[in-house]
N, CA, C and O of each residue as an XYZ file, in Angstrom:
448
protein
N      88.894      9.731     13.597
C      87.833     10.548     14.136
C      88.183     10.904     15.571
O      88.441     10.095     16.462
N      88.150     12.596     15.699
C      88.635     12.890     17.135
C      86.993     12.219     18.303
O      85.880     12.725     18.157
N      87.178     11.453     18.994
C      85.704     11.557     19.682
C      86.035     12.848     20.880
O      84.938     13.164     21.341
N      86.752     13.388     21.301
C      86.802     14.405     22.160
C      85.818     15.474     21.841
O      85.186     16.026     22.741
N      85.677     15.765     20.655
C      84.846     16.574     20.246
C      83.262     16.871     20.275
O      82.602     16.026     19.670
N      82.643     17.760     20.779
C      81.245     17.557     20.947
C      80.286     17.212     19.641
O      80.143     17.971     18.683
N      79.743     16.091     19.772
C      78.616     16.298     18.730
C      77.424     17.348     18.750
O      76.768     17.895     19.637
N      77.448     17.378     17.388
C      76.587     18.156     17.044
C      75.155     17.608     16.405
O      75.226     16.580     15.730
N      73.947     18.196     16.569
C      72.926     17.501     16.090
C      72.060     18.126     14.711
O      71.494     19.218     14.762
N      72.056     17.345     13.612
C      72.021     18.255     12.189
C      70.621     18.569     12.276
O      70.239     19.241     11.318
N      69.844     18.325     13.022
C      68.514     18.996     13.229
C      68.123     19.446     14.654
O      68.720     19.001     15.635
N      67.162     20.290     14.750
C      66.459     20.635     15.950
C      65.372     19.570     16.944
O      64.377     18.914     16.635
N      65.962     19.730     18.000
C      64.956     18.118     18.752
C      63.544     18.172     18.283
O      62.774     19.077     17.960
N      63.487     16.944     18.358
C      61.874     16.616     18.445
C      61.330     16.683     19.881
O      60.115     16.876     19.923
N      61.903     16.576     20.981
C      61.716     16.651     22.047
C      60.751     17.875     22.547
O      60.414     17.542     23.684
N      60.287     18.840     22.308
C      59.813     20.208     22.587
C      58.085     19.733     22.639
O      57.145     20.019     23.381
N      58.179     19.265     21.988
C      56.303     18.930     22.032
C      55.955     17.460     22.114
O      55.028     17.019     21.434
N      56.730     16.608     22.997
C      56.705     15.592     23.227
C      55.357     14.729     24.002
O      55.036     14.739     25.190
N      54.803     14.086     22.975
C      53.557     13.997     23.926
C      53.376     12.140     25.029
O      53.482     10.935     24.799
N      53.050     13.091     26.245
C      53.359     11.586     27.296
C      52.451     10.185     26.850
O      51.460      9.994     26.145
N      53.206      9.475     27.527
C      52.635      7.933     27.346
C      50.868      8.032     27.551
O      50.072      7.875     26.625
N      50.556      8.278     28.746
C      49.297      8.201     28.757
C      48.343      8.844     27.908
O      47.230      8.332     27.788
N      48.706     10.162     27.151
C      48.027     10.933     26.062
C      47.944     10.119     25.494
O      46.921      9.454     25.330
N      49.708      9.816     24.716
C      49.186      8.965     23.707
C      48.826      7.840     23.881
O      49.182      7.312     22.827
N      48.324      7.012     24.520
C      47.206      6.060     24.862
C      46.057      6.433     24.633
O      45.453      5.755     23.802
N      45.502      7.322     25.098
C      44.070      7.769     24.725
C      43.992      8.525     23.223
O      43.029      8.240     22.511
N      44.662      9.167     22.894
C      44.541      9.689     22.152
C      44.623      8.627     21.072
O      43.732      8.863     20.256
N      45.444      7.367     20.671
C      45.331      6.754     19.564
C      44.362      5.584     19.994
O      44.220      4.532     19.370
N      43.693      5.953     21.211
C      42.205      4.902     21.492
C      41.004      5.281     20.839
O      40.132      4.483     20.492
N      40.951      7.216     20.583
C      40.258      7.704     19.984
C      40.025      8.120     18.962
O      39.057      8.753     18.540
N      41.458      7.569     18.234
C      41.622      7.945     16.464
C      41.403      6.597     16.080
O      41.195      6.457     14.875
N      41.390      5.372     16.899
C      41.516      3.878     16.645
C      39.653      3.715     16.612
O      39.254      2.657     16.125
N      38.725      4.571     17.037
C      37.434      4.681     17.437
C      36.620      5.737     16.052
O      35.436      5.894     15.755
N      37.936      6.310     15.450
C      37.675      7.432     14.417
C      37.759      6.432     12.988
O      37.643      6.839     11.832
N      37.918      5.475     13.287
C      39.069      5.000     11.998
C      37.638      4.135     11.587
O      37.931      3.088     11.010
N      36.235      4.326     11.744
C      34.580      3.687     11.454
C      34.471      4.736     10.665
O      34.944      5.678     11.301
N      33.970      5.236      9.231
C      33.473      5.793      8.983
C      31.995      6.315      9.085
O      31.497      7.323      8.584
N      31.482      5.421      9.811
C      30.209      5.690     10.135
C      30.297      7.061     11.113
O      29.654      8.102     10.975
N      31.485      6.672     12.340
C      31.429      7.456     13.189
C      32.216      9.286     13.171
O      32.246     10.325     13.831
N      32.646      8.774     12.132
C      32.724     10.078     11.665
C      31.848     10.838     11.166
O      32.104     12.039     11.255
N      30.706     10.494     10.568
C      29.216     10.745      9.973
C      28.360     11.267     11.041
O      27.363     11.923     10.742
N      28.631     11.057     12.122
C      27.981     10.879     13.374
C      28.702     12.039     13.719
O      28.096     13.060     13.396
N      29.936     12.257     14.340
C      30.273     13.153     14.805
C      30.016     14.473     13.900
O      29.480     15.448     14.427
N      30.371     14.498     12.640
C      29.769     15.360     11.846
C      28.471     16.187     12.077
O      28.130     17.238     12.619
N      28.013     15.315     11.485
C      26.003     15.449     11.574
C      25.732     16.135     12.726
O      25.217     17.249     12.627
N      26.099     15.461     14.303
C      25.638     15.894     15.185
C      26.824     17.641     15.747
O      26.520     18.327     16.723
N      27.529     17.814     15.227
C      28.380     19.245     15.671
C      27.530     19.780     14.153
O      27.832     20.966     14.283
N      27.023     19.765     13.346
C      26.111     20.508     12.302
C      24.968     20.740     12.611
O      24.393     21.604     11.950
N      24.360     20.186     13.515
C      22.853     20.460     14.217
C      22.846     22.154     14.733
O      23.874     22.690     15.149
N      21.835     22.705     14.653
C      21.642     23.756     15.118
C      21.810     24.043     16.308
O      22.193     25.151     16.683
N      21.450     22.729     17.334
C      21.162     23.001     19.000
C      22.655     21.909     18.851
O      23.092     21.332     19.847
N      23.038     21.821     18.037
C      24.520     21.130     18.520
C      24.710     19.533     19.282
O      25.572     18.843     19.826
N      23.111     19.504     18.854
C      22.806     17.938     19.577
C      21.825     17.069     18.855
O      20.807     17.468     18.290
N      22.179     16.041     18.925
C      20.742     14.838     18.138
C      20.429     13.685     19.032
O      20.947     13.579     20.144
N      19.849     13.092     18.698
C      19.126     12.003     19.476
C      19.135     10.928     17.963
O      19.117     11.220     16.767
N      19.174      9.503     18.746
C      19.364      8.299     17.413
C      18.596      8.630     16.514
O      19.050      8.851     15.392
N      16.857      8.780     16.860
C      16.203      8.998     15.977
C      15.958      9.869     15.122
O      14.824     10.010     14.665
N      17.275     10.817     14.651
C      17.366     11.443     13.965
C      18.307     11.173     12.859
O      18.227     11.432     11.658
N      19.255     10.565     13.591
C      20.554     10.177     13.068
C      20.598      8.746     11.869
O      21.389      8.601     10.936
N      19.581      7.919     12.251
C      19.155      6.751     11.383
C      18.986      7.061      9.768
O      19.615      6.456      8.900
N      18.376      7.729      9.611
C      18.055      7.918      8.074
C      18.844      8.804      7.353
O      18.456      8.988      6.199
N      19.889      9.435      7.716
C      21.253     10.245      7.090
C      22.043      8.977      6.902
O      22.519      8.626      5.823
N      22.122      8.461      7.792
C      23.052      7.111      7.364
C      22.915      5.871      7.056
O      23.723      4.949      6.939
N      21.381      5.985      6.892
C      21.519      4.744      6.034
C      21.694      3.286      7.162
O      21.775      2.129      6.750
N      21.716      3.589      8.245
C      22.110      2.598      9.175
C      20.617      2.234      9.979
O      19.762      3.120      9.976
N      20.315      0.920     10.667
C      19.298      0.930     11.561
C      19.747      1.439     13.279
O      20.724      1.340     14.021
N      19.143      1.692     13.296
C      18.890      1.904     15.088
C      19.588      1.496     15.982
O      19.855      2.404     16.770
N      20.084      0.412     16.283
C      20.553     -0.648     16.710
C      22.147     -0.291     16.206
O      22.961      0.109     17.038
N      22.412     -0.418     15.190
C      24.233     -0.292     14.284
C      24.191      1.698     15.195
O      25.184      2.009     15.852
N      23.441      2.357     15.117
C      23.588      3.511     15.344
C      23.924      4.137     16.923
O      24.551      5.040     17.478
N      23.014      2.947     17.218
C      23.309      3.531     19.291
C      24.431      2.807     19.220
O      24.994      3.028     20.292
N      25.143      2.013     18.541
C      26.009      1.212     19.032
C      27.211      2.002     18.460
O      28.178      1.412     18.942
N      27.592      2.826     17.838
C      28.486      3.537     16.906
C      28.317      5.068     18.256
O      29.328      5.700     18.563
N      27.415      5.294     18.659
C      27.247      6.354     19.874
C      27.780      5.913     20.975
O      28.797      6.426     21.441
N      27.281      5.101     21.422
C      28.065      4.225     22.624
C      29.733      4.120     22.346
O      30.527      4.829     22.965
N      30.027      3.418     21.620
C      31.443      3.270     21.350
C      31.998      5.049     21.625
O      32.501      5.357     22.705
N      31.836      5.959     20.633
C      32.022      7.343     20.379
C      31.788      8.058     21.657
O      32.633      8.919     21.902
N      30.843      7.907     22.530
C      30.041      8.324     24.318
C      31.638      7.418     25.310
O      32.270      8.121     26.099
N      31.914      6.442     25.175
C      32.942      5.548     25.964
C      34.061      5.755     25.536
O      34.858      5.177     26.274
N      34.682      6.399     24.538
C      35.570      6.975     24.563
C      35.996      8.586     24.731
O      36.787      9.478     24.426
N      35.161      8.315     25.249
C      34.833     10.472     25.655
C      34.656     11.572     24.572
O      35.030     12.679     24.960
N      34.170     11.525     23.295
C      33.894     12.050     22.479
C      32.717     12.856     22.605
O      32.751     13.997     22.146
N      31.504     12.355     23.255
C      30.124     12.596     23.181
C      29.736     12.553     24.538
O      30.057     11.750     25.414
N      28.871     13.708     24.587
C      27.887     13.901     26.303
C      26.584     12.797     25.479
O      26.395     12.448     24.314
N      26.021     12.578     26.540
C      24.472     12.336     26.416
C      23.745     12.699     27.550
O      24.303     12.789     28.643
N      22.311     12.960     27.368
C      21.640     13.449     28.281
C      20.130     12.857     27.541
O      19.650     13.267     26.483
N      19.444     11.544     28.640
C      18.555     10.925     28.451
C      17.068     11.814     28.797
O      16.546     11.835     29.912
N      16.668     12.349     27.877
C      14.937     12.863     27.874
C      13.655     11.957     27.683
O      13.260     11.727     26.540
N      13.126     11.539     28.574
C      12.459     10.427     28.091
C      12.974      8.961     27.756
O      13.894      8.427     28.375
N      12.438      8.503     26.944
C      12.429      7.357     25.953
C      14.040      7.457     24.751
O      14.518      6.518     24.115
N      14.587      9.050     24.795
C      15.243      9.443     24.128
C      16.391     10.185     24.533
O      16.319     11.213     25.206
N      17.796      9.502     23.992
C      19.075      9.829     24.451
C      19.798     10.667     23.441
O      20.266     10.275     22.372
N      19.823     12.086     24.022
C      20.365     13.086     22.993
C      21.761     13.030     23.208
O      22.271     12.996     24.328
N      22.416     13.021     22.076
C      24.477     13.499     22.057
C      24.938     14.692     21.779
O      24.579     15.023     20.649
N      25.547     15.453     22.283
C      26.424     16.338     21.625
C      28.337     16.064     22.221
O      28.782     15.439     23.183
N      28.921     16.734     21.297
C      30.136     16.791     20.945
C      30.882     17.306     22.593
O      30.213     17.991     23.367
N      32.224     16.889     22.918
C      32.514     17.197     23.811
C      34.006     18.332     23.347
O      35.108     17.954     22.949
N      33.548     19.707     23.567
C      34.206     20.606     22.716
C      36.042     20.629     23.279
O      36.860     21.133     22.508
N      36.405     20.185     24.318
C      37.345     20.055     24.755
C      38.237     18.839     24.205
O      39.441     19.023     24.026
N      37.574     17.449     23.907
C      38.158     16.401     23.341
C      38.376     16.995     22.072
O      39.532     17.367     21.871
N      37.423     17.201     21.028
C      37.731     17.558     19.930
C      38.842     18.481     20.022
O      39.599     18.418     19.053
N      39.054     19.058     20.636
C      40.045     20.488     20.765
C      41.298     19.744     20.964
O      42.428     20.133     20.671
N      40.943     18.575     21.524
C      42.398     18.185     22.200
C      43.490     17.099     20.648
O      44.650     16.844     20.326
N      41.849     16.802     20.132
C      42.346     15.928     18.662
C      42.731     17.326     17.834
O      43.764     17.184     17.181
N      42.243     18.378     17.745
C      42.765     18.874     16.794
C      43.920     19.805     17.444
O      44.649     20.270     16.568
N      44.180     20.093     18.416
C      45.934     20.109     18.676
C      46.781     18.836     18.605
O      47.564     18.848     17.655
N      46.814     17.937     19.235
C      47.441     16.476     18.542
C      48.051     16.543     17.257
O      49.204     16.118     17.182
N      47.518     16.985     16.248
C      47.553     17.565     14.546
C      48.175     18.813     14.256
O      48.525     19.252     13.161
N      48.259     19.299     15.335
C      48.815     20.886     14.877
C      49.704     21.123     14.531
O      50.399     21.363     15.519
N      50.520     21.299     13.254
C      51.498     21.577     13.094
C      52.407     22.871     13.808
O      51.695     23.866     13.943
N      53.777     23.060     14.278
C      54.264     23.668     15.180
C      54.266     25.513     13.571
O      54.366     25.534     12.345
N      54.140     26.332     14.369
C      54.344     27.364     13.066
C      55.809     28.609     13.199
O      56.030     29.404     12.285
């Protein structure tokens, strides 16, 4: 085997859409946060709302869950930056944070 010769590489790099350490830190903090099916139910439900937002006490009886399992599945989903909230009263409404989601569904994008 001559080694003088340049290698050649039988495919095209992977290197081009290389995503940095710290992305992927967060980013598999927030698929590691996805991986509840509850909270996928949640994120669902609440980007299907008309005003694009719910409050717990709405969210309880679609899933079958109490109150308590439910703020706590929001919280988790709110602390990993998924979800705004904005407290009215007695009552803490969520909606979707359209930029995170955007950012999970490029993560996925296949190159075309």
């Amino acid at each position: 085997m001559n080694l003088s010769q340049p290698m050649f590489n039988c495919c095209q790099s992977v290197l081009s859409a290389l995503i940095k350490p710290e992305e992927a830190v967060q980013t598999a903090a927030i698929f590691k946060v996805l991986g509840e099916p509850a909270r996928l139910q949640l994120l669902s439900f609440i980007a299907n709302q008309p005003t694009g937002e719910a409050c717990v006490c709405e969210l309880t009886e679609p899933l079958g869950l109490s109150q308590p399992t439910v703020s706590h599945h929001l919280k988790v989903l709110y602390e990993v930056g998924l979800l705004a909230k904005e407290r009215r009263g007695t009552w803490i409404y969520y909606r979707l944070i359209p930029e995170q989601i955007e950012a999970l569904r490029n993560a996925l994008t296949l190159p075309q």
